[in-house]
Biopython code that builds the backbone (N, CA, C, O; Angstrom):
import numpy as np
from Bio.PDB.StructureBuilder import StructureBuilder

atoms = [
    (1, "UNK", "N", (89.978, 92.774, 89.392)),
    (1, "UNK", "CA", (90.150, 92.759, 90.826)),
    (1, "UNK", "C", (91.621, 92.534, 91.136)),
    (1, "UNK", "O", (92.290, 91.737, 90.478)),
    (2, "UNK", "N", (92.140, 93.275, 92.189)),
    (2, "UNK", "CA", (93.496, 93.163, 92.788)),
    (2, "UNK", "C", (93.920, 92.014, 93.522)),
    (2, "UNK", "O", (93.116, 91.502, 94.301)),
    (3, "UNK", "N", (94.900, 91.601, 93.409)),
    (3, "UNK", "CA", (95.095, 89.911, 94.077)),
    (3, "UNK", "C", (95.844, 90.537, 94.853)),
    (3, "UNK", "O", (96.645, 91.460, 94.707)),
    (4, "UNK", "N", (95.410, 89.785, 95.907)),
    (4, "UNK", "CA", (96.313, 90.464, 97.904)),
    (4, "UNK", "C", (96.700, 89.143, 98.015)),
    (4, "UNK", "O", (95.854, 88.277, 97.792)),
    (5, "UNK", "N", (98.157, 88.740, 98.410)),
    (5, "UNK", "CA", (98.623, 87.835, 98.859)),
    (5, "UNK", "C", (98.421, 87.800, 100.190)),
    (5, "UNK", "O", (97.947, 88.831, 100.668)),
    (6, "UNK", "N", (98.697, 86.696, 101.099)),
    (6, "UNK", "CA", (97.797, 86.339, 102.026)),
    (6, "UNK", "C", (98.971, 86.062, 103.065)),
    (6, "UNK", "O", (98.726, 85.924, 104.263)),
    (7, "UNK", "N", (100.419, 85.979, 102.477)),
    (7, "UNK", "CA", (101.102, 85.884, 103.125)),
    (7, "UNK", "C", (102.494, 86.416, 102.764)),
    (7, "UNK", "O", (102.564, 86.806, 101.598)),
    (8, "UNK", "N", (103.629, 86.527, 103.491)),
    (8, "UNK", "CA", (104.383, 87.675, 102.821)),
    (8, "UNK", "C", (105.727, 86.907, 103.352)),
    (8, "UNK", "O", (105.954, 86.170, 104.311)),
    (9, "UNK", "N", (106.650, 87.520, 102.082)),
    (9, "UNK", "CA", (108.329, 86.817, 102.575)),
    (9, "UNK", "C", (109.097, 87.572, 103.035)),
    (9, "UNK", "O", (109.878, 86.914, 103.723)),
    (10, "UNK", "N", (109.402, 88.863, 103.067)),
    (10, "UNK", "CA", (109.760, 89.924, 103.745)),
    (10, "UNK", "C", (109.136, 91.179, 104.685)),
    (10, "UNK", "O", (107.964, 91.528, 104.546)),
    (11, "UNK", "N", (110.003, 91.795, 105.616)),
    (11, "UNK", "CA", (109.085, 92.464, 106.879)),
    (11, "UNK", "C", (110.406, 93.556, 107.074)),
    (11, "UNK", "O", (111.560, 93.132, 107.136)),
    (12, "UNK", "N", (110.183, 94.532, 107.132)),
    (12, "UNK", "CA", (111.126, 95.472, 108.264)),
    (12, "UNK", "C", (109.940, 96.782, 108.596)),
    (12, "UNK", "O", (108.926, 97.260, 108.087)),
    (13, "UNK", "N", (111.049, 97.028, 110.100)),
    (13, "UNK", "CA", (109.984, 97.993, 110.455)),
    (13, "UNK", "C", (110.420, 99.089, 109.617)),
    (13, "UNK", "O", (111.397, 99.299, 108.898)),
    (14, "UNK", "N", (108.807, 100.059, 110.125)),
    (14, "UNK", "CA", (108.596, 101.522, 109.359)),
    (14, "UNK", "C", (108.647, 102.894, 110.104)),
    (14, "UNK", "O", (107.777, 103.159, 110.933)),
    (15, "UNK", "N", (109.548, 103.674, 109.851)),
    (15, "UNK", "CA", (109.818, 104.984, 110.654)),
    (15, "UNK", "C", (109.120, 105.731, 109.528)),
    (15, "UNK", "O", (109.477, 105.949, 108.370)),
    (16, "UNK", "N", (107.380, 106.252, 110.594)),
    (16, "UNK", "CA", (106.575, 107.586, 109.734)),
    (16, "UNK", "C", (107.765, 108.212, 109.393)),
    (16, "UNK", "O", (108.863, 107.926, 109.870)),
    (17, "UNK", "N", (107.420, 109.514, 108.132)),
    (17, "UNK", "CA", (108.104, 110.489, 107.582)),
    (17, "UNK", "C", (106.801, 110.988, 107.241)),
    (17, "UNK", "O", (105.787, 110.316, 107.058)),
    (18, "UNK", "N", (106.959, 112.502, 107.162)),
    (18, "UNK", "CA", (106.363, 113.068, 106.255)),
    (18, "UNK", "C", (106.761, 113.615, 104.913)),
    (18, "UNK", "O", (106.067, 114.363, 104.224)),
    (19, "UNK", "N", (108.293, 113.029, 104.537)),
    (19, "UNK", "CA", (108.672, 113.116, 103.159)),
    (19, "UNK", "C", (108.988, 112.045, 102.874)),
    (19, "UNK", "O", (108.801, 111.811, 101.680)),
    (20, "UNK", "N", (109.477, 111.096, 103.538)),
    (20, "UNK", "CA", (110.258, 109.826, 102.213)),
    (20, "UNK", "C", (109.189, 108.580, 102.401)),
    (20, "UNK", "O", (108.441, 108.462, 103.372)),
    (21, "UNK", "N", (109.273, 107.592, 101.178)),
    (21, "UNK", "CA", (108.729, 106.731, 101.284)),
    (21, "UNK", "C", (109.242, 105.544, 101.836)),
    (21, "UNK", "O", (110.460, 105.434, 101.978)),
    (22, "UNK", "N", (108.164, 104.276, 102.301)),
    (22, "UNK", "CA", (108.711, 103.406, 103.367)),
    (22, "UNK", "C", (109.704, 103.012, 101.724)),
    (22, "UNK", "O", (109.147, 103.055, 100.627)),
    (23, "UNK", "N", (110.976, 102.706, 101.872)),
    (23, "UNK", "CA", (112.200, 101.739, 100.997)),
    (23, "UNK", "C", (112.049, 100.358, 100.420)),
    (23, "UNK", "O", (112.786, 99.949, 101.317)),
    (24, "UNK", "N", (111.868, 99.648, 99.982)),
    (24, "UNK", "CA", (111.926, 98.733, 99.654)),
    (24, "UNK", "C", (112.919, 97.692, 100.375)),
    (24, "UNK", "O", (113.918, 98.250, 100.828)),
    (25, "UNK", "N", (112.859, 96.160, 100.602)),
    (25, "UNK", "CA", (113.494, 95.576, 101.223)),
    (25, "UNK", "C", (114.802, 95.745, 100.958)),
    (25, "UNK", "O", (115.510, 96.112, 101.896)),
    (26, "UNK", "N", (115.310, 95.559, 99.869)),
    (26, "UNK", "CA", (116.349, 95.343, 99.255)),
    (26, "UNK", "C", (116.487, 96.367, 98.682)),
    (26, "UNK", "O", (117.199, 96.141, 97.703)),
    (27, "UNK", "N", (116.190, 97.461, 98.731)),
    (27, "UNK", "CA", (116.893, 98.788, 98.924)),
    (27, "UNK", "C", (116.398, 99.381, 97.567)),
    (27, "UNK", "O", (116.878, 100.453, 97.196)),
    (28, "UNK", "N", (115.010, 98.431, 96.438)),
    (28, "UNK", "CA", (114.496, 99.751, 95.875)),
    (28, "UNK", "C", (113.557, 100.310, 95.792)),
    (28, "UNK", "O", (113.052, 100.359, 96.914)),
    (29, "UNK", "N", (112.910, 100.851, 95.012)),
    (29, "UNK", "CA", (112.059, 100.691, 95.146)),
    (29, "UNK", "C", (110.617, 99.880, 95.948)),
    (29, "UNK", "O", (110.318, 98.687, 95.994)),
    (30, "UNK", "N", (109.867, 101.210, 96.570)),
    (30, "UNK", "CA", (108.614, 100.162, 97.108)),
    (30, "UNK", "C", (107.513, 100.311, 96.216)),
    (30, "UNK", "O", (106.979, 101.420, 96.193)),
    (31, "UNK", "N", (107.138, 99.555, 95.594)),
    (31, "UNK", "CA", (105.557, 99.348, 94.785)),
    (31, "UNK", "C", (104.277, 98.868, 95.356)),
    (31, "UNK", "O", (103.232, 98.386, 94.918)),
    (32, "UNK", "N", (104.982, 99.324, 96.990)),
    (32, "UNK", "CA", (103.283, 99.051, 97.652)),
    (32, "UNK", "C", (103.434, 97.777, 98.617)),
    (32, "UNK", "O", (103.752, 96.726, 98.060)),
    (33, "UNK", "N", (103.244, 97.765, 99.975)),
    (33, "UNK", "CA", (103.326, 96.547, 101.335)),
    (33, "UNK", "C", (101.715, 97.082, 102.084)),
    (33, "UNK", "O", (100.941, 98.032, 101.964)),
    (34, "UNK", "N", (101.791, 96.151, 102.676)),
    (34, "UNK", "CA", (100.803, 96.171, 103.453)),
    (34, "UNK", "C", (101.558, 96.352, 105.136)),
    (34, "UNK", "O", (102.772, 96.493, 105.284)),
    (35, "UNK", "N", (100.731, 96.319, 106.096)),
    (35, "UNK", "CA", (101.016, 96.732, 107.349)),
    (35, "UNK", "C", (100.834, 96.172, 108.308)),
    (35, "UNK", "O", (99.783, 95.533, 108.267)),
    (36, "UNK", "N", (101.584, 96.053, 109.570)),
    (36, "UNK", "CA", (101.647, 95.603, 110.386)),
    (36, "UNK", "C", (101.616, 96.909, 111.789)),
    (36, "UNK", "O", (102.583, 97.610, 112.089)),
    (37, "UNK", "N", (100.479, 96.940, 112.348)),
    (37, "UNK", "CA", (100.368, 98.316, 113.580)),
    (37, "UNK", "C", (100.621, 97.211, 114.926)),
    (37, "UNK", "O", (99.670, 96.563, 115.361)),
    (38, "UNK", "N", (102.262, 97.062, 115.625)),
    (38, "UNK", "CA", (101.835, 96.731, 117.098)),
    (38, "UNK", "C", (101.499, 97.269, 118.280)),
    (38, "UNK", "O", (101.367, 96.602, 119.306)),
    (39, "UNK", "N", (101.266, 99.111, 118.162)),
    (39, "UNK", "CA", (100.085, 99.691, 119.051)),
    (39, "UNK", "C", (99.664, 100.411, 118.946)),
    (39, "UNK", "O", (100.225, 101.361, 118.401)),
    (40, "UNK", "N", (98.130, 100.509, 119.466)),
    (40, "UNK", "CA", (97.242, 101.280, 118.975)),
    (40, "UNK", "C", (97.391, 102.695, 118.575)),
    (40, "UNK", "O", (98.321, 103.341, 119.058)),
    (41, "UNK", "N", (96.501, 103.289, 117.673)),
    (41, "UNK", "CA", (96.330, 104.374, 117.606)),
    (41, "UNK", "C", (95.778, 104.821, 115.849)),
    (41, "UNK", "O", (95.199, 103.997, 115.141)),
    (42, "UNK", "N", (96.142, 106.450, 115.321)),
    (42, "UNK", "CA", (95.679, 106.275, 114.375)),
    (42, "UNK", "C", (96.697, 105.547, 113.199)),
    (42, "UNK", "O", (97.540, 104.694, 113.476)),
    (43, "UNK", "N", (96.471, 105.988, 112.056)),
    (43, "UNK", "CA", (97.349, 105.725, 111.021)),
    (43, "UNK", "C", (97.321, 106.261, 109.582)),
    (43, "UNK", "O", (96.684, 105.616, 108.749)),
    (44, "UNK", "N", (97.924, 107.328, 109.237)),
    (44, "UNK", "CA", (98.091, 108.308, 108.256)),
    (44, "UNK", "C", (99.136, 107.360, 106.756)),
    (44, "UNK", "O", (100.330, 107.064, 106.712)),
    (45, "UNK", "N", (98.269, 107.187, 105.968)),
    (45, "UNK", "CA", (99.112, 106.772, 104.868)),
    (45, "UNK", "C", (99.086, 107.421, 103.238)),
    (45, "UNK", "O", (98.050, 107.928, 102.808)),
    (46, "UNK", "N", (99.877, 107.371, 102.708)),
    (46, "UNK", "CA", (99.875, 107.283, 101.095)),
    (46, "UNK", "C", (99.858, 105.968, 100.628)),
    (46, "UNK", "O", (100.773, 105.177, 100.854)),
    (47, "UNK", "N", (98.341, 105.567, 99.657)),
    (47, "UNK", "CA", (98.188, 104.375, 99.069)),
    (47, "UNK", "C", (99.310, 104.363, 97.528)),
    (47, "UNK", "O", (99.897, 105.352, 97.089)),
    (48, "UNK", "N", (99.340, 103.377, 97.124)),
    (48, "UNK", "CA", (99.973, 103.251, 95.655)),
    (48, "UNK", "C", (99.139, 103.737, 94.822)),
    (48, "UNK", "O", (99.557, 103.617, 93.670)),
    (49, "UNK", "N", (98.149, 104.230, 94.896)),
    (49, "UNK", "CA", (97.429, 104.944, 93.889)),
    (49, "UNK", "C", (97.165, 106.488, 94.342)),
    (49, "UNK", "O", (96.174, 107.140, 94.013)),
    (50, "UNK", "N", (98.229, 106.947, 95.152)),
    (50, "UNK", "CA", (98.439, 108.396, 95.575)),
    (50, "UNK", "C", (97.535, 108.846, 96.680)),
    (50, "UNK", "O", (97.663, 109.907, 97.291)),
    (51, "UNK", "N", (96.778, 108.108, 96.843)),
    (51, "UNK", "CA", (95.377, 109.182, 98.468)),
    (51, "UNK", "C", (96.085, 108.890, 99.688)),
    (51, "UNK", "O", (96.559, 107.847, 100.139)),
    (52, "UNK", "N", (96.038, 110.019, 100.087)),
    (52, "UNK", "CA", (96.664, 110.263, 101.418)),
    (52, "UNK", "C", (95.347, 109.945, 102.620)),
    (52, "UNK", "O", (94.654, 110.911, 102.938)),
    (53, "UNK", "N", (95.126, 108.917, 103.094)),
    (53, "UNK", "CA", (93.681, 108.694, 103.887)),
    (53, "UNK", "C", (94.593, 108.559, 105.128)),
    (53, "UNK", "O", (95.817, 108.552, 105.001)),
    (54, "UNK", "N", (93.677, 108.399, 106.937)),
    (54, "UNK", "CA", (93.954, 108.457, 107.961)),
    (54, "UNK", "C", (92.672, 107.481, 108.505)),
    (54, "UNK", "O", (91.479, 107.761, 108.614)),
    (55, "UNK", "N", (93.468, 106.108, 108.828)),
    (55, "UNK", "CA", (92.495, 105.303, 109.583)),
    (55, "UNK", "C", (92.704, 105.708, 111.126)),
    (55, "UNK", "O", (93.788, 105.982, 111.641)),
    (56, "UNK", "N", (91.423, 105.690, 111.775)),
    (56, "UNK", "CA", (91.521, 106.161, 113.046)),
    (56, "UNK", "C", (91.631, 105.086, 113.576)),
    (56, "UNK", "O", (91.192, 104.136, 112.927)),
    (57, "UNK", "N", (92.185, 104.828, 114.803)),
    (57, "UNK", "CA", (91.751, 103.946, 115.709)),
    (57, "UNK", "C", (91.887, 102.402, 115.416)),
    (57, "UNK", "O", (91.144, 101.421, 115.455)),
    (58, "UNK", "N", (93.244, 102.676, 115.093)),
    (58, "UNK", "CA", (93.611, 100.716, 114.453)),
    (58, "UNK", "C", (94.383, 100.244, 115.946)),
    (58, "UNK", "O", (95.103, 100.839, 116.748)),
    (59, "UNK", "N", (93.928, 99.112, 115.874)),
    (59, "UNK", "CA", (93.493, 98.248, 116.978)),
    (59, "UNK", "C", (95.480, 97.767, 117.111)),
    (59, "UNK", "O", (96.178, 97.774, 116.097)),
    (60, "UNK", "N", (95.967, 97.457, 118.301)),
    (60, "UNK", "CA", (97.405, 96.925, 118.587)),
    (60, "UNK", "C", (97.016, 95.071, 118.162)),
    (60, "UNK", "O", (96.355, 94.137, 118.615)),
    (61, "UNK", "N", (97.777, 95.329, 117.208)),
    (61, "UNK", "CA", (98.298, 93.684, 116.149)),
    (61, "UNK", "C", (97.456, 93.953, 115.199)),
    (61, "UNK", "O", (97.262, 92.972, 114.480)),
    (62, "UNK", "N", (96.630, 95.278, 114.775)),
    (62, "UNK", "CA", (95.914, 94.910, 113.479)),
    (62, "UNK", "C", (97.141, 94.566, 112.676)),
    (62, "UNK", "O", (98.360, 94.620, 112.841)),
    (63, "UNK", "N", (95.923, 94.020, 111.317)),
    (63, "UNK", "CA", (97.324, 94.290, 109.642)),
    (63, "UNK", "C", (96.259, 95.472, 108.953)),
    (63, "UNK", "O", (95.090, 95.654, 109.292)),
    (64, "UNK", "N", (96.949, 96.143, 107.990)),
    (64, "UNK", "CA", (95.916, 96.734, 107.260)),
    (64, "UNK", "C", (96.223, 96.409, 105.860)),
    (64, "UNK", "O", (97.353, 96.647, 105.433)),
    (65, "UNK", "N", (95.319, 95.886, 105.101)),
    (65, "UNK", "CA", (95.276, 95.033, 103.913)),
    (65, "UNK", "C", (95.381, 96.175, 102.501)),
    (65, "UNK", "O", (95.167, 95.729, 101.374)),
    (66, "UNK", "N", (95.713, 97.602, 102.700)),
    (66, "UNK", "CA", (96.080, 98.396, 101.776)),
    (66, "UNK", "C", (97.547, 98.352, 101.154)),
    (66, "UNK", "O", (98.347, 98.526, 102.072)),
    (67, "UNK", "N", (97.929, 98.252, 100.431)),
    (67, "UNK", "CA", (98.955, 98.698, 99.661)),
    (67, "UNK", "C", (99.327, 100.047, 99.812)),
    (67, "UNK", "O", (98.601, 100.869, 99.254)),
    (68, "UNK", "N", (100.455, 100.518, 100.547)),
    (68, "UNK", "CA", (101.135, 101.838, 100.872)),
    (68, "UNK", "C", (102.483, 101.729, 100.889)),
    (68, "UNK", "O", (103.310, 100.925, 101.320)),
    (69, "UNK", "N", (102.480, 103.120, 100.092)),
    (69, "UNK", "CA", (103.918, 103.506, 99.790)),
    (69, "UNK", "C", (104.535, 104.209, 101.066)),
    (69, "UNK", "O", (105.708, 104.142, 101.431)),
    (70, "UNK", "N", (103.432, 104.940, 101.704)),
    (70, "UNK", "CA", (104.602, 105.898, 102.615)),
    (70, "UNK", "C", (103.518, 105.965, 104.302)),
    (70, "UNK", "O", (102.292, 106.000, 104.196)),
    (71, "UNK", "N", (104.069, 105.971, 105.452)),
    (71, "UNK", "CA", (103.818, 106.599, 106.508)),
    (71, "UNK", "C", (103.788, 107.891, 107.100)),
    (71, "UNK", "O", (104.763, 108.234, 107.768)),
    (72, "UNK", "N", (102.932, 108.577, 106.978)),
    (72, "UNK", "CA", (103.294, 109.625, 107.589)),
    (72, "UNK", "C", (103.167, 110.032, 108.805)),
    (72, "UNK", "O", (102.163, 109.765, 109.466)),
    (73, "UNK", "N", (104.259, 110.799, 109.306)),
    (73, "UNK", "CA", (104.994, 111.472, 110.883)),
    (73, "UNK", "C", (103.521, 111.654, 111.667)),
    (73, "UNK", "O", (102.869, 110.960, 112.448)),
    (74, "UNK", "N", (103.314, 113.265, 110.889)),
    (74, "UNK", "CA", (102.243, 113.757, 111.513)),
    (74, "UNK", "C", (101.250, 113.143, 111.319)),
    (74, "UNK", "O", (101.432, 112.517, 110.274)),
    (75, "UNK", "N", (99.906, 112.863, 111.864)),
    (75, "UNK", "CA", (98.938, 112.175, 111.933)),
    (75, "UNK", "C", (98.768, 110.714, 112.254)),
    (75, "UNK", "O", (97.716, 110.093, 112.403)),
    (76, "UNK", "N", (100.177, 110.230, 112.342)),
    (76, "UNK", "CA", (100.388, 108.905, 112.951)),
    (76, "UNK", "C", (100.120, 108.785, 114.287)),
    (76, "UNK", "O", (100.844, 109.583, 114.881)),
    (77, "UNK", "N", (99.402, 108.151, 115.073)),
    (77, "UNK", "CA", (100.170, 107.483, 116.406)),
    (77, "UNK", "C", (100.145, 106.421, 116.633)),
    (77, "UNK", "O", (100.699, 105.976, 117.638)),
    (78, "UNK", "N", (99.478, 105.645, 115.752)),
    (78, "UNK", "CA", (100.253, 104.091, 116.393)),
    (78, "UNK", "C", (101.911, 103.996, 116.200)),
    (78, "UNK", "O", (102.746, 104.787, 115.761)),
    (79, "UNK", "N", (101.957, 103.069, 116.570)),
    (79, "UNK", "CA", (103.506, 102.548, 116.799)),
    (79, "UNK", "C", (103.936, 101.403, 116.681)),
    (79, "UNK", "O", (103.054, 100.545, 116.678)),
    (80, "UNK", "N", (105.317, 100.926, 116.546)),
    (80, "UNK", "CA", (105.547, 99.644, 115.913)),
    (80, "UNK", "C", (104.895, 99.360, 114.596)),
    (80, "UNK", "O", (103.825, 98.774, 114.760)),
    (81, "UNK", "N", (105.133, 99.539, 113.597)),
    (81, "UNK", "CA", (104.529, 99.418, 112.323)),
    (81, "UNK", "C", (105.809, 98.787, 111.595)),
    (81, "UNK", "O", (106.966, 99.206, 111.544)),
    (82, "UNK", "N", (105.195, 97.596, 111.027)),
    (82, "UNK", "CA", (106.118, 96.987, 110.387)),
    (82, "UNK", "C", (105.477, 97.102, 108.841)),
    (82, "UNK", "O", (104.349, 97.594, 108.891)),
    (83, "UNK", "N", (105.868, 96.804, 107.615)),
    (83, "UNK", "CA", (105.881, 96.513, 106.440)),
    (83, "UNK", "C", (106.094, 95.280, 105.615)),
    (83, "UNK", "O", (107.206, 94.901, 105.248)),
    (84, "UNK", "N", (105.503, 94.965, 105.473)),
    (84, "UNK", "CA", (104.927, 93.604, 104.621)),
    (84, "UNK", "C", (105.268, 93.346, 103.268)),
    (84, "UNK", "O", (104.645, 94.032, 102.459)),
    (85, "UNK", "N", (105.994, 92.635, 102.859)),
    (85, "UNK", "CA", (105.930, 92.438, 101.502)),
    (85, "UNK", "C", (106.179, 90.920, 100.910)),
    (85, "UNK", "O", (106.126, 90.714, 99.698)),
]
sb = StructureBuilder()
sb.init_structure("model")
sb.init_model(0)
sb.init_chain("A")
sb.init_seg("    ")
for serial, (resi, resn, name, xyz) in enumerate(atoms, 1):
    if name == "N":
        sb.init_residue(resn, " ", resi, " ")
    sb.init_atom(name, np.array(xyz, "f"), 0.0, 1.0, " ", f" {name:<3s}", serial, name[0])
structure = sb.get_structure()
């Protein structure tokens, strides 16, 4: 089983792309954050284990407890999305 930390020491926000991945804090590599949506809508991601899934309808202040490498442009509309790590 995967251990999810429960709380996190770094945050910056996330500009969808549909090519690059969200960066790492410190500029390397990302091996996977979790999420922060501050308004509603859907949310298009690449997990660290490569699936490109689309949660519909995430609620303004959800978190989403997946590990993702990247945001993507198209199929996004929430907004304010921060990154967790």
């Amino acid at each position: 089983m995967a251990y999810q930390k429960l709380q996190v020491g770094r945050a910056a926000a996330v500009t969808p792309s549909d090519t690059a991945r969200i960066p790492d804090v410190a500029g390397g590599v990302n091996n996977g954050c979790v999420l922060y949506v501050g308004g509603a809508g859907n949310l298009k991601v690449e997990t660290v284990g490569g699936d490109e899934v689309t949660f519909v309808g995430i609620n303004t202040g959800a978190f989403l407890p997946v590990q993702v490498v990247k945001v993507f442009a198209t199929g996004t509309s929430a907004t304010n999305i921060l990154a967790l790590w």
